[in-house]
PDB file of N, H, CA, C and O in Angstrom:
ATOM      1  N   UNK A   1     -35.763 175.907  17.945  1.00  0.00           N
ATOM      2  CA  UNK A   1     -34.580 176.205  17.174  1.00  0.00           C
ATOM      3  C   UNK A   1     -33.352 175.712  17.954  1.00  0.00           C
ATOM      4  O   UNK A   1     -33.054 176.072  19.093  1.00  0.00           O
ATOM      5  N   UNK A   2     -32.732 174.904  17.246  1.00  0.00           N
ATOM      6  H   UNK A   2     -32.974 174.611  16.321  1.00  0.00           H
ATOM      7  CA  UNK A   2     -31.506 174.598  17.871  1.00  0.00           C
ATOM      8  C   UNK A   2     -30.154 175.649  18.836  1.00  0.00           C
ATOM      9  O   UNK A   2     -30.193 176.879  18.882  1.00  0.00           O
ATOM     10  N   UNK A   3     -29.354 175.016  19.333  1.00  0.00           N
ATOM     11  H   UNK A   3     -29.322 174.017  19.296  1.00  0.00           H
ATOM     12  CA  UNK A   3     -28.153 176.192  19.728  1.00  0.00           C
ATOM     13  C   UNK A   3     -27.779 177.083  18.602  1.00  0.00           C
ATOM     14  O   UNK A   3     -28.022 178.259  18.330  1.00  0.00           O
ATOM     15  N   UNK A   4     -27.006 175.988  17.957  1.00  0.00           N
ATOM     16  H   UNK A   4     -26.808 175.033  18.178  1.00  0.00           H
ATOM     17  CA  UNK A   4     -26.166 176.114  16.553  1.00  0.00           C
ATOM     18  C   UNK A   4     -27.149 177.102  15.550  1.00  0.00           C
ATOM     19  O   UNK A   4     -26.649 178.165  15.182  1.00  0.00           O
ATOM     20  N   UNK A   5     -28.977 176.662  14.963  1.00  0.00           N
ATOM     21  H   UNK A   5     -29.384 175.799  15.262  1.00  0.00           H
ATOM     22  CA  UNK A   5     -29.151 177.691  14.742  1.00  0.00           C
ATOM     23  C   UNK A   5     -29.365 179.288  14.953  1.00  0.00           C
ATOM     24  O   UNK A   5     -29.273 180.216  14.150  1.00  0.00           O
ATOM     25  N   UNK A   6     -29.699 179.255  16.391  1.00  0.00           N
ATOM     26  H   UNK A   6     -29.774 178.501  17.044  1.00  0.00           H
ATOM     27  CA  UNK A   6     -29.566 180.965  16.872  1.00  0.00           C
ATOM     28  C   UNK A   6     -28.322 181.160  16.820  1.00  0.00           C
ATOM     29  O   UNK A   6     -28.199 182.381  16.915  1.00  0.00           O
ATOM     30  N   UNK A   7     -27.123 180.608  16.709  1.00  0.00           N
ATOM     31  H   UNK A   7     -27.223 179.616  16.632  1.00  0.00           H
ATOM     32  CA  UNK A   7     -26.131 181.447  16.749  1.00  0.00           C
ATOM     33  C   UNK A   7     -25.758 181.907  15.322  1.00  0.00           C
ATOM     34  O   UNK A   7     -25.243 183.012  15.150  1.00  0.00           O
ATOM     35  N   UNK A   8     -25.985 181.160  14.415  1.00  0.00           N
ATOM     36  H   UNK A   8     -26.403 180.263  14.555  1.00  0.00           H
ATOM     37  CA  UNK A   8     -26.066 181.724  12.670  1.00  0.00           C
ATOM     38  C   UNK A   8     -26.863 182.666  12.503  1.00  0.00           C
ATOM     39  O   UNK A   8     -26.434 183.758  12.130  1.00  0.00           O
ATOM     40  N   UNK A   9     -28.218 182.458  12.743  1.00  0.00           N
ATOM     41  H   UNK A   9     -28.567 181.572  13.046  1.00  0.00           H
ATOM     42  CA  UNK A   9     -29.031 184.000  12.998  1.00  0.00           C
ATOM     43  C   UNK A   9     -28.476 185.023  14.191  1.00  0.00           C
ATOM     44  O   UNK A   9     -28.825 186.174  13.929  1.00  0.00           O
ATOM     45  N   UNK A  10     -28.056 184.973  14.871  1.00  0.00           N
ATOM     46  H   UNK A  10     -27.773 184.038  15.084  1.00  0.00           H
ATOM     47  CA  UNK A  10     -27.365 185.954  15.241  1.00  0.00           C
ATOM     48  C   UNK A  10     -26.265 186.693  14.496  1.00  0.00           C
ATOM     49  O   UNK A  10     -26.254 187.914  14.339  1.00  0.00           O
ATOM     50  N   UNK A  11     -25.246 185.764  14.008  1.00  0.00           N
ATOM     51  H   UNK A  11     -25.254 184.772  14.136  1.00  0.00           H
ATOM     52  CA  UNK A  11     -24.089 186.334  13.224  1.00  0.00           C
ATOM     53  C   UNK A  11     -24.785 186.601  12.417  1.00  0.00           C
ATOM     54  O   UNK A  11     -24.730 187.829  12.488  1.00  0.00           O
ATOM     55  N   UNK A  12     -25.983 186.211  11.023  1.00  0.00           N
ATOM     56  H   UNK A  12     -26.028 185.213  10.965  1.00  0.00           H
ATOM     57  CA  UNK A  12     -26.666 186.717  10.011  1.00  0.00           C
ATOM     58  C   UNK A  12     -27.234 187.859  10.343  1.00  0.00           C
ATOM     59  O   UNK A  12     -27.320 188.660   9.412  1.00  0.00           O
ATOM     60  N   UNK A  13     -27.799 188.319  11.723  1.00  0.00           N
ATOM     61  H   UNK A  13     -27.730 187.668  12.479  1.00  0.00           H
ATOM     62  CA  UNK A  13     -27.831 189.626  12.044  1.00  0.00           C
ATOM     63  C   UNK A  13     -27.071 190.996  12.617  1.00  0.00           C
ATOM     64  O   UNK A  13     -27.367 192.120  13.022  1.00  0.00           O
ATOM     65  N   UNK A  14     -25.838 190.123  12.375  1.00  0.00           N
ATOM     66  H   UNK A  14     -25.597 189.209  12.047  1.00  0.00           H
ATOM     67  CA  UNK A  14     -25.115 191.241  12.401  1.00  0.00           C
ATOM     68  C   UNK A  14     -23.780 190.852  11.606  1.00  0.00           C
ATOM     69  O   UNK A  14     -22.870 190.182  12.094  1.00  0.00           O
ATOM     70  N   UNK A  15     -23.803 191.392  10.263  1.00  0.00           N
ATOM     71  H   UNK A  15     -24.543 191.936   9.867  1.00  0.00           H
ATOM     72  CA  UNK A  15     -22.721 190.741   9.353  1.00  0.00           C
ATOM     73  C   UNK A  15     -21.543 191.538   9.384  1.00  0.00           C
ATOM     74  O   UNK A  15     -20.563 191.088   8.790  1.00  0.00           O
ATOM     75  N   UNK A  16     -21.408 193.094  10.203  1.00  0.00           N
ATOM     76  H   UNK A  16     -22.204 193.460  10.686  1.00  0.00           H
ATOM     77  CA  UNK A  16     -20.293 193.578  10.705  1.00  0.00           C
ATOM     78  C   UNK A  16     -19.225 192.963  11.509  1.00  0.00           C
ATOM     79  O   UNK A  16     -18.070 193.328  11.726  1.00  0.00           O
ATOM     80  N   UNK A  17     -20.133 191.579  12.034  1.00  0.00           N
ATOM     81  H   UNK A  17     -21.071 191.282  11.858  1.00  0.00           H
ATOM     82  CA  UNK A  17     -19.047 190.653  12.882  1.00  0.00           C
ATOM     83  C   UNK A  17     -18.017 190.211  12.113  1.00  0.00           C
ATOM     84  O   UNK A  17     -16.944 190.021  12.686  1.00  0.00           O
ATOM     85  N   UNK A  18     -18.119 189.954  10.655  1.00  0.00           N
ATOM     86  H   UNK A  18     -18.991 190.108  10.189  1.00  0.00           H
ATOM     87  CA  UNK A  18     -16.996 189.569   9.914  1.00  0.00           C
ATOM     88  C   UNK A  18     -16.109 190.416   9.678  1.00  0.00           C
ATOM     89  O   UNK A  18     -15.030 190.076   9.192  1.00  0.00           O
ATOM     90  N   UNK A  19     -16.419 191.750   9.998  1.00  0.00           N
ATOM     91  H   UNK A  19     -17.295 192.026  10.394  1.00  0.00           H
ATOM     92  CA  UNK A  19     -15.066 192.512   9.097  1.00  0.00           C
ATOM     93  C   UNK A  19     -14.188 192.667  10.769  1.00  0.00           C
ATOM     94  O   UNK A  19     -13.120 193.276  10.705  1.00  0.00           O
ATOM     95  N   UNK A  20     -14.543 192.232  11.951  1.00  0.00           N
ATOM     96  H   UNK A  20     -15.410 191.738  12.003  1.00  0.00           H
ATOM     97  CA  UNK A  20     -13.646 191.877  12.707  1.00  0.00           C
ATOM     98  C   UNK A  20     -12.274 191.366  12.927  1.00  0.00           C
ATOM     99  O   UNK A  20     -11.509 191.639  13.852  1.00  0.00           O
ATOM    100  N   UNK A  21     -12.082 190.515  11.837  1.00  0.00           N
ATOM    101  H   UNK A  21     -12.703 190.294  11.086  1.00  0.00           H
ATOM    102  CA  UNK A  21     -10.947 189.422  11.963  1.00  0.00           C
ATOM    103  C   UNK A  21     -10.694 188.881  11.043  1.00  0.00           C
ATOM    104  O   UNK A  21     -11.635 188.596  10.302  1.00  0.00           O
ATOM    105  N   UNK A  22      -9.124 188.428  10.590  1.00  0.00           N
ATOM    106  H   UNK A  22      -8.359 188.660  11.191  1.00  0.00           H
ATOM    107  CA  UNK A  22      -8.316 187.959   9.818  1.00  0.00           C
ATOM    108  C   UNK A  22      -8.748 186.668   9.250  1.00  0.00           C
ATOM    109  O   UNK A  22      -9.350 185.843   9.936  1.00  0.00           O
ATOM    110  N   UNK A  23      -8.462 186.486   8.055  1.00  0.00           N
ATOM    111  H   UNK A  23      -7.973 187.157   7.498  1.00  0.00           H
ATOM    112  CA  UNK A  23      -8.680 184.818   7.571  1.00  0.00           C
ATOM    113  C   UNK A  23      -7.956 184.716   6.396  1.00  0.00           C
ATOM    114  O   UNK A  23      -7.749 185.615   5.581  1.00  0.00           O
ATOM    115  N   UNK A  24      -7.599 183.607   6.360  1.00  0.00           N
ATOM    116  H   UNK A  24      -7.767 182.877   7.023  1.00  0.00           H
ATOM    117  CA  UNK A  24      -7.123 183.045   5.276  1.00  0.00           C
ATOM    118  C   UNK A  24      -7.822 181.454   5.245  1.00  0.00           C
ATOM    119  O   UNK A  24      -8.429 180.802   6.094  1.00  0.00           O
ATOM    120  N   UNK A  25      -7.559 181.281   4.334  1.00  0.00           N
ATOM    121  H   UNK A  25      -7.066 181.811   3.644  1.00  0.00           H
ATOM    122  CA  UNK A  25      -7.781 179.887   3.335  1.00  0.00           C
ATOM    123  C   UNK A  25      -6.712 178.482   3.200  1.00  0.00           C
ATOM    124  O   UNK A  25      -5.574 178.537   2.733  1.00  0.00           O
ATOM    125  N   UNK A  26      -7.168 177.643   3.557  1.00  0.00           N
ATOM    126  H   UNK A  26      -8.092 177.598   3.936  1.00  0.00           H
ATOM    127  CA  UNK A  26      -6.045 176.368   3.774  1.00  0.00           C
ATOM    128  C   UNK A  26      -6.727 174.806   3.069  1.00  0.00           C
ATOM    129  O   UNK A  26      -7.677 174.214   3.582  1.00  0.00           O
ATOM    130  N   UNK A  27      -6.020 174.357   1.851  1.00  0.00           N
ATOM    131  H   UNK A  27      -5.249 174.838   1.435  1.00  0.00           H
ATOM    132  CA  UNK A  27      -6.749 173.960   0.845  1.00  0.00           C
ATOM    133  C   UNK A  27      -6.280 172.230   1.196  1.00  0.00           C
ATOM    134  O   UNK A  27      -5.073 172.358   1.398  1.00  0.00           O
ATOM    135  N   UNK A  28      -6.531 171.052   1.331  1.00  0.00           N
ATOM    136  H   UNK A  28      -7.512 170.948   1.168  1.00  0.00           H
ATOM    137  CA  UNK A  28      -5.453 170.210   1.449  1.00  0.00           C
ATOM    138  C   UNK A  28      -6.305 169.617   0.392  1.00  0.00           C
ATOM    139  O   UNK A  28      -7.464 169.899   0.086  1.00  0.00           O
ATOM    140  N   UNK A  29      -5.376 168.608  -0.176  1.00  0.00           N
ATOM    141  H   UNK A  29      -4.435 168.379   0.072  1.00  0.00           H
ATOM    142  CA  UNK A  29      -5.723 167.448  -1.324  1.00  0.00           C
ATOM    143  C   UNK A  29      -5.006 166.225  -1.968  1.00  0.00           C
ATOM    144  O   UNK A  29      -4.136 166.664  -2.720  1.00  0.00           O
ATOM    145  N   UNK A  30      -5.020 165.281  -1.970  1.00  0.00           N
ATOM    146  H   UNK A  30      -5.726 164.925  -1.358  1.00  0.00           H
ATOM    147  CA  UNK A  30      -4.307 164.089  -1.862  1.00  0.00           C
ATOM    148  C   UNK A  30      -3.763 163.786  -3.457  1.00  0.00           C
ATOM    149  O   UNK A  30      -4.690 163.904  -4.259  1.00  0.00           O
ATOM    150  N   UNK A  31      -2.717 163.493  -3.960  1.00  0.00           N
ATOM    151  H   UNK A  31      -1.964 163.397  -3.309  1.00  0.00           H
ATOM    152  CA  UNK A  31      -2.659 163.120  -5.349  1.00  0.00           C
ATOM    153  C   UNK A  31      -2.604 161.833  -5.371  1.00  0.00           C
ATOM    154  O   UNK A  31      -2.246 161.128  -4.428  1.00  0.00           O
ATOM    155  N   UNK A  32      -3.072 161.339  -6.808  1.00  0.00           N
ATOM    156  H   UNK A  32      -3.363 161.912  -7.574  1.00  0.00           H
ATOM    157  CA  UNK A  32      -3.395 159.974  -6.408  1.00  0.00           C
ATOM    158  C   UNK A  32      -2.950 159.447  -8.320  1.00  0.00           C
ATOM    159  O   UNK A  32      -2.992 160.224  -9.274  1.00  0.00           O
ATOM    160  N   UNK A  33      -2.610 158.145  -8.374  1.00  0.00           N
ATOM    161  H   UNK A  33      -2.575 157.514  -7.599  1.00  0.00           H
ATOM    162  CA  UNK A  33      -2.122 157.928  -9.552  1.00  0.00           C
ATOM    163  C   UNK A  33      -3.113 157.336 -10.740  1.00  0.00           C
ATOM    164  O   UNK A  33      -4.176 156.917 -10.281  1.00  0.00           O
ATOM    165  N   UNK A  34      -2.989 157.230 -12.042  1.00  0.00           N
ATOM    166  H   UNK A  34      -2.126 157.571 -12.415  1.00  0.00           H
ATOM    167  CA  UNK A  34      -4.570 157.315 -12.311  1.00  0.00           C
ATOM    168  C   UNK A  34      -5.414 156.131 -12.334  1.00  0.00           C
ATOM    169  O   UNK A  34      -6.538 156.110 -12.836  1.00  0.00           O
ATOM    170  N   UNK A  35      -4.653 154.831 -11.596  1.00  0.00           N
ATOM    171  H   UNK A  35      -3.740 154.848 -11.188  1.00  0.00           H
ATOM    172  CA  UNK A  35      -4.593 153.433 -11.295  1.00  0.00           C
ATOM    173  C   UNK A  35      -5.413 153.752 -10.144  1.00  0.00           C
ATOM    174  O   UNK A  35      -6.136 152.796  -9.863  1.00  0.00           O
ATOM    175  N   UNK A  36      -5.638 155.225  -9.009  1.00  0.00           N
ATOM    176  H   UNK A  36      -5.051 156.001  -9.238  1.00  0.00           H
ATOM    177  CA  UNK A  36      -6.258 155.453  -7.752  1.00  0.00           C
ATOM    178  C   UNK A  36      -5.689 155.509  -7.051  1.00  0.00           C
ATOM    179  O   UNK A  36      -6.221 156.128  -6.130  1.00  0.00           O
ATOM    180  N   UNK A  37      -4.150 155.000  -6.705  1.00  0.00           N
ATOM    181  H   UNK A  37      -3.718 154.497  -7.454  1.00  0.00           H
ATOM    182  CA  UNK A  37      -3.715 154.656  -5.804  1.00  0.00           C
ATOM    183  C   UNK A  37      -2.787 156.240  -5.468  1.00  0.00           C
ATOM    184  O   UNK A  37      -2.497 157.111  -6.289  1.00  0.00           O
ATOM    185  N   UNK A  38      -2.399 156.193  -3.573  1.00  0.00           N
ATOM    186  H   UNK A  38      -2.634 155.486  -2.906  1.00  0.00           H
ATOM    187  CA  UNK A  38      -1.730 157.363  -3.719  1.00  0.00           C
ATOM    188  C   UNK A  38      -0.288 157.541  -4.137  1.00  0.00           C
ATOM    189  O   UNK A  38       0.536 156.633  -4.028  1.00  0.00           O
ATOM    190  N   UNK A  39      -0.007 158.748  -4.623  1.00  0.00           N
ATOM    191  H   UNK A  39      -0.677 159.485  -4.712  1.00  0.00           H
ATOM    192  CA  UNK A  39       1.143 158.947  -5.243  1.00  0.00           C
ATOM    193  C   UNK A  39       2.652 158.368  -4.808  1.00  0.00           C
ATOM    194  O   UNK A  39       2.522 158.759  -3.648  1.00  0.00           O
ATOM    195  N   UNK A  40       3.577 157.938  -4.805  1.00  0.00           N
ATOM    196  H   UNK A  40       3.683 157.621  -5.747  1.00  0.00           H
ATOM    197  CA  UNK A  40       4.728 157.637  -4.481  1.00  0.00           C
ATOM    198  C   UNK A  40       5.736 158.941  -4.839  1.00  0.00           C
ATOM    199  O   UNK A  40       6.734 159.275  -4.201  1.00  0.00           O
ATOM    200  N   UNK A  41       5.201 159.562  -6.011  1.00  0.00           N
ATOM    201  H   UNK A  41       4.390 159.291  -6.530  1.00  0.00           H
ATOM    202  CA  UNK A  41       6.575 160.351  -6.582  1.00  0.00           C
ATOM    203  C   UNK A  41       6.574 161.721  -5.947  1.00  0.00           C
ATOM    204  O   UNK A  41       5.523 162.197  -5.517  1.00  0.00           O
ATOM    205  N   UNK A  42       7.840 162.435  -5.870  1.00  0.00           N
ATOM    206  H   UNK A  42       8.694 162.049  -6.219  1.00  0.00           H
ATOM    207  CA  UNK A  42       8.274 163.507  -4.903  1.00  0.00           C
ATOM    208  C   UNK A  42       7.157 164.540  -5.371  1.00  0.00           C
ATOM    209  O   UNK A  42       6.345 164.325  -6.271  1.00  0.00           O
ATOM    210  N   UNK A  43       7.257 165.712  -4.597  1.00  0.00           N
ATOM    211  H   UNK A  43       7.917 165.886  -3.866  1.00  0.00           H
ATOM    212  CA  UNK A  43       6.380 166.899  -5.044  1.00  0.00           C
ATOM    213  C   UNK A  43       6.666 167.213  -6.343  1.00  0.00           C
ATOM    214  O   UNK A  43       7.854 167.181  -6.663  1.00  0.00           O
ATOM    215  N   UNK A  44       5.780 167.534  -7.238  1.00  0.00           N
ATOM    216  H   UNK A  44       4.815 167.559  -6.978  1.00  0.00           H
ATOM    217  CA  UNK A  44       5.890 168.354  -8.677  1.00  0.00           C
ATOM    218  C   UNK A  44       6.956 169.594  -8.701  1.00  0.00           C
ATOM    219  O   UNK A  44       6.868 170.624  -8.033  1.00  0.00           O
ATOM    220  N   UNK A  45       7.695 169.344  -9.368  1.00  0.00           N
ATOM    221  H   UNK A  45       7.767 168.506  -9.910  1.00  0.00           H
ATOM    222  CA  UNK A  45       9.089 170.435  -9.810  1.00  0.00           C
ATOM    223  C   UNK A  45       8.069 172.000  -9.859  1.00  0.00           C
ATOM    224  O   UNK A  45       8.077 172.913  -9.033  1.00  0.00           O
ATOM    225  N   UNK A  46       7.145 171.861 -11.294  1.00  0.00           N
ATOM    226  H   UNK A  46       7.139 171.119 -11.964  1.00  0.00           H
ATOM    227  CA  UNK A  46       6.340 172.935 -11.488  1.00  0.00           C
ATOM    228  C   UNK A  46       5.755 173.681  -9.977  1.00  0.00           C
ATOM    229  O   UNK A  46       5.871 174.898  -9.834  1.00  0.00           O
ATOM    230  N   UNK A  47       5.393 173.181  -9.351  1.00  0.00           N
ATOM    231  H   UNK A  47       5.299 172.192  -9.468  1.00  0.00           H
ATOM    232  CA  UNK A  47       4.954 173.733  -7.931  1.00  0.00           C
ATOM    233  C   UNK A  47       5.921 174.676  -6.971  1.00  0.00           C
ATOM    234  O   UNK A  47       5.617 175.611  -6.229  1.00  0.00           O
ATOM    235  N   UNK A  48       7.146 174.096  -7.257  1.00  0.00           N
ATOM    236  H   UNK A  48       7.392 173.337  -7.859  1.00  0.00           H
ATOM    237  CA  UNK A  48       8.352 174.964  -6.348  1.00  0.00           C
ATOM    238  C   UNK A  48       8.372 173.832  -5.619  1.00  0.00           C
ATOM    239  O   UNK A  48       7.928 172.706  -5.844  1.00  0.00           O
ATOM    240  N   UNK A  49       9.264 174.548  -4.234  1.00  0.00           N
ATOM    241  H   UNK A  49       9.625 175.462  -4.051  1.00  0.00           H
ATOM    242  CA  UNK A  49       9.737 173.305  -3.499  1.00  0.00           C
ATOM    243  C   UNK A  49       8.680 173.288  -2.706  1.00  0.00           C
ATOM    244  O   UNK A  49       7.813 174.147  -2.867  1.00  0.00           O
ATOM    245  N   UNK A  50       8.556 172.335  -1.727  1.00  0.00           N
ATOM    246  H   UNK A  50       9.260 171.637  -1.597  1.00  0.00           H
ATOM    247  CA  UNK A  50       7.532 171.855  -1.213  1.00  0.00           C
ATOM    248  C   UNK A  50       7.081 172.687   0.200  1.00  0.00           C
ATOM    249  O   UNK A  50       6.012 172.973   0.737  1.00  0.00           O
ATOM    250  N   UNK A  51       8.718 172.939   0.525  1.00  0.00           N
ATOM    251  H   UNK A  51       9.588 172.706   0.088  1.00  0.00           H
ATOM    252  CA  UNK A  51       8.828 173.495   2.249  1.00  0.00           C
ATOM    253  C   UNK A  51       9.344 174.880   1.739  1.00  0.00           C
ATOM    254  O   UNK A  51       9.318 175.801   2.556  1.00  0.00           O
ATOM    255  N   UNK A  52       9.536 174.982   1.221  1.00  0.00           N
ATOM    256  H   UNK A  52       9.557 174.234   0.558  1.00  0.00           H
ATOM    257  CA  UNK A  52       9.920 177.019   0.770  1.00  0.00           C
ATOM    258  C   UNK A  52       8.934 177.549  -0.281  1.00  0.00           C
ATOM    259  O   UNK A  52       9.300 178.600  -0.806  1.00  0.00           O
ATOM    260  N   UNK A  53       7.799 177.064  -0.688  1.00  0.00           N
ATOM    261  H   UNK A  53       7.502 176.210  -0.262  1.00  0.00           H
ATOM    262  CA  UNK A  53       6.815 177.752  -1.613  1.00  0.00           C
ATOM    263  C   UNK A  53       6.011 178.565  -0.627  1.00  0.00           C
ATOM    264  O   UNK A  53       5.538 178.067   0.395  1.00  0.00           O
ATOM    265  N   UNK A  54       5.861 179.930  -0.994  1.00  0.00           N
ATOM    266  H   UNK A  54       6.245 180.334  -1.825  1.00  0.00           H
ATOM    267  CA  UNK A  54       4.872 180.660  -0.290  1.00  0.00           C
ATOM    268  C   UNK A  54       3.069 179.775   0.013  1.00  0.00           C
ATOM    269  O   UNK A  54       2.300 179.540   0.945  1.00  0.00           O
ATOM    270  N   UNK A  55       3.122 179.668  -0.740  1.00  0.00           N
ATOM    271  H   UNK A  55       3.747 179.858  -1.498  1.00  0.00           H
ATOM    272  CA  UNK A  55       1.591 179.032  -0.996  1.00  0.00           C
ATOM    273  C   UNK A  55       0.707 177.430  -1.541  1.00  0.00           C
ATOM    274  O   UNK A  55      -0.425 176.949  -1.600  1.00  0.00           O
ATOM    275  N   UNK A  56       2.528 177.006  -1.935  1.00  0.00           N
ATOM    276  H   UNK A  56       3.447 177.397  -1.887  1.00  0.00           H
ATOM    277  CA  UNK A  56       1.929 175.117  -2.017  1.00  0.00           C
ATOM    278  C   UNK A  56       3.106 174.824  -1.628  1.00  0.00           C
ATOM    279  O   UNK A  56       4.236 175.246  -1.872  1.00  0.00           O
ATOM    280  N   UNK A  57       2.389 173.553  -0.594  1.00  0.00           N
ATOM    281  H   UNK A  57       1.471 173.210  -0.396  1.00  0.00           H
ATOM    282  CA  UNK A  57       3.388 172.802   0.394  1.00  0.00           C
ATOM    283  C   UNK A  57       2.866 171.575   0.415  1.00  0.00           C
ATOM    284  O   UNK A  57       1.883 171.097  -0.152  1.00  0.00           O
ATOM    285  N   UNK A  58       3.704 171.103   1.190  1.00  0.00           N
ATOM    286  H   UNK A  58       4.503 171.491   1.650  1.00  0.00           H
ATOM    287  CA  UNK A  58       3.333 169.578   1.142  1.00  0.00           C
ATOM    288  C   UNK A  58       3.052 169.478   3.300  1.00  0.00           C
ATOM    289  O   UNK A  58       3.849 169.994   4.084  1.00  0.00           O
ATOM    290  N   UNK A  59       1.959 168.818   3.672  1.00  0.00           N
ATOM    291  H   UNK A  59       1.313 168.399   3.035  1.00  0.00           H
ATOM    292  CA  UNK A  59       1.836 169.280   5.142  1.00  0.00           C
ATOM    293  C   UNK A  59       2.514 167.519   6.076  1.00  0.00           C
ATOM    294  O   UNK A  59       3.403 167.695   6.909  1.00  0.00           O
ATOM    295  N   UNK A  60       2.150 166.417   5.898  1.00  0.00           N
ATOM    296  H   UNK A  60       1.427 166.274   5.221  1.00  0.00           H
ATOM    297  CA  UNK A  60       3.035 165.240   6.567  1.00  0.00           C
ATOM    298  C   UNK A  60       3.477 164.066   5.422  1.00  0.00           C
ATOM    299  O   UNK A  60       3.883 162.943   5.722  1.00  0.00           O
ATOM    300  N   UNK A  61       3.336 164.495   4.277  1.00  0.00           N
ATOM    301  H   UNK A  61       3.006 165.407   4.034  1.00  0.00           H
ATOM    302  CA  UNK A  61       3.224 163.591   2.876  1.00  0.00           C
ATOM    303  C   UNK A  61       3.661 164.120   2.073  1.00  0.00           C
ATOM    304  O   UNK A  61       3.564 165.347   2.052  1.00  0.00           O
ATOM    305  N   UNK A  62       4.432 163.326   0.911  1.00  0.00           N
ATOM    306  H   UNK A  62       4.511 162.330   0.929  1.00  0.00           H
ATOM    307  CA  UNK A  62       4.864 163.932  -0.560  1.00  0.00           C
ATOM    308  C   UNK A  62       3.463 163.752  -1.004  1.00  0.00           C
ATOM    309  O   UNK A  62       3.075 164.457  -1.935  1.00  0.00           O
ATOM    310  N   UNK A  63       2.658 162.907  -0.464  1.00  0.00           N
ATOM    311  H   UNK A  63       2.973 162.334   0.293  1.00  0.00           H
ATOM    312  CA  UNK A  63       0.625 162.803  -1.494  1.00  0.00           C
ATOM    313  C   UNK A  63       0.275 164.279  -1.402  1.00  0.00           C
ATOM    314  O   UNK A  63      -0.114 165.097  -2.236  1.00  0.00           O
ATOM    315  N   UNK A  64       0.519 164.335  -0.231  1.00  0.00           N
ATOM    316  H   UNK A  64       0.835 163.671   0.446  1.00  0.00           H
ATOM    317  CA  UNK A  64      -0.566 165.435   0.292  1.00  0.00           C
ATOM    318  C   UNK A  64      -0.560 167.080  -0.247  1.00  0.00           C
ATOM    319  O   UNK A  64       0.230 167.815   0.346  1.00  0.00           O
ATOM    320  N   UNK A  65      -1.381 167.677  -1.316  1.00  0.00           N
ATOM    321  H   UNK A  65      -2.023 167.080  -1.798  1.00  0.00           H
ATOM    322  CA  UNK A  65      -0.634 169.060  -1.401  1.00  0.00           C
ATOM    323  C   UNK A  65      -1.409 170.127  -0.370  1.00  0.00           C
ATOM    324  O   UNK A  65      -2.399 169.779   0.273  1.00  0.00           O
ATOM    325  N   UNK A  66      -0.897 171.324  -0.301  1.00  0.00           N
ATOM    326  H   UNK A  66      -0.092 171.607  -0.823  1.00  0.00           H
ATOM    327  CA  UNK A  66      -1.432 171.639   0.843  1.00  0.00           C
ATOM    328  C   UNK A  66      -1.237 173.196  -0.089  1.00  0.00           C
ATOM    329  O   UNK A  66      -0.221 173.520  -0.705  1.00  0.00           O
ATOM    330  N   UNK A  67      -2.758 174.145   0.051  1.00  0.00           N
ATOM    331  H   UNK A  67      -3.583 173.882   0.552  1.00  0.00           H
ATOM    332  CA  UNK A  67      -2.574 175.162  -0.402  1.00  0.00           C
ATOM    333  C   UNK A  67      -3.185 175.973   0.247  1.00  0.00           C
ATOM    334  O   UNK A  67      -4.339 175.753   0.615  1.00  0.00           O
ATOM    335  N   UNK A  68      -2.381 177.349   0.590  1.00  0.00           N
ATOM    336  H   UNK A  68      -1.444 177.527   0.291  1.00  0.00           H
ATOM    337  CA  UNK A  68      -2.201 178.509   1.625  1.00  0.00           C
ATOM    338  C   UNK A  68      -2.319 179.617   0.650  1.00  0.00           C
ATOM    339  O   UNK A  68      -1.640 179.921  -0.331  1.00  0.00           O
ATOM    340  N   UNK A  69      -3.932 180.406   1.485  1.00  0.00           N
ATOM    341  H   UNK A  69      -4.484 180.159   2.281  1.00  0.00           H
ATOM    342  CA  UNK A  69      -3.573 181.550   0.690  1.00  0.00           C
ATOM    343  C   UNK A  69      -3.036 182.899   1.893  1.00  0.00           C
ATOM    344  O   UNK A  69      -2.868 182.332   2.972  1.00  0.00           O
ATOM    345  N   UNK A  70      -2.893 183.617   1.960  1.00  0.00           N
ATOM    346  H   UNK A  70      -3.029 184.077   1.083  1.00  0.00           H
ATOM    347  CA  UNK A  70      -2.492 184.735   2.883  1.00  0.00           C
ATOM    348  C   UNK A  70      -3.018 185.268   3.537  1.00  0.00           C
ATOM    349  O   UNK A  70      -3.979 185.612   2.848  1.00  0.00           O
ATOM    350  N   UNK A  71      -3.220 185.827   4.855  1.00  0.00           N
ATOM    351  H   UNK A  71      -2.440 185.547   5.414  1.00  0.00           H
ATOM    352  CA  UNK A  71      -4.119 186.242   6.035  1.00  0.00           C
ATOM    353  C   UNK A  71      -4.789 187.466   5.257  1.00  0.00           C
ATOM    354  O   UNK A  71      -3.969 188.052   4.551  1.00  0.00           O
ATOM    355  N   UNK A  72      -5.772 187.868   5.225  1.00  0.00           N
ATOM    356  H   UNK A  72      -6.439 187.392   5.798  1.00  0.00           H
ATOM    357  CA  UNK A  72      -6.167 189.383   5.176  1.00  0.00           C
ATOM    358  C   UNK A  72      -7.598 189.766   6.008  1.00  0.00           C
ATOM    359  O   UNK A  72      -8.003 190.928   6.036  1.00  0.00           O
TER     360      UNK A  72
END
C-alpha cells in the first residue's frame, strides 16, 4: 500500500478529524467568447464589482472569475 494510501485510510478511520477545522471553497473559471477565445470585456455588471463582491471576484484577469464561498 502506498504512503498516500494509508494516510486516506487513516483519515477514513477516523472521520472526527474533519470536524477539526475550517474550510471554505474557492471556485476559479475562465470566460471565454463563444468563438473560444478568452474574454476581452470588463467583469459582468450583474456580478457586482469585481474587487468589492463578497463572493465573485476577479483574481489576476478581467477572464478569470473567481468564486469564494465563506470559512465555516
Amino acid at each position: 500500500m502506498s504512503k498516500f494510501a494509508e494516510r486516506l485510510q487513516t483519515v477514513a478511520n477516523k472521520p472526527e478529524v474533519f470536524q477539526k477545522f475550517s474550510r471554505g471553497l474557492e471556485r476559479e473559471s475562465l470566460r471565454y467568447t463563444p468563438e473560444g477565445a478568452l474574454t476581452q470585456t470588463p467583469h459582468p455588471k450583474a456580478l457586482g464589482a469585481a474587487l468589492t463582491h463578497r463572493w465573485i471576484t476577479t483574481d489576476f484577469a478581467e477572464s478569470l472569475l473567481e468564486f469564494i464561498t465563506p470559512v465555516s
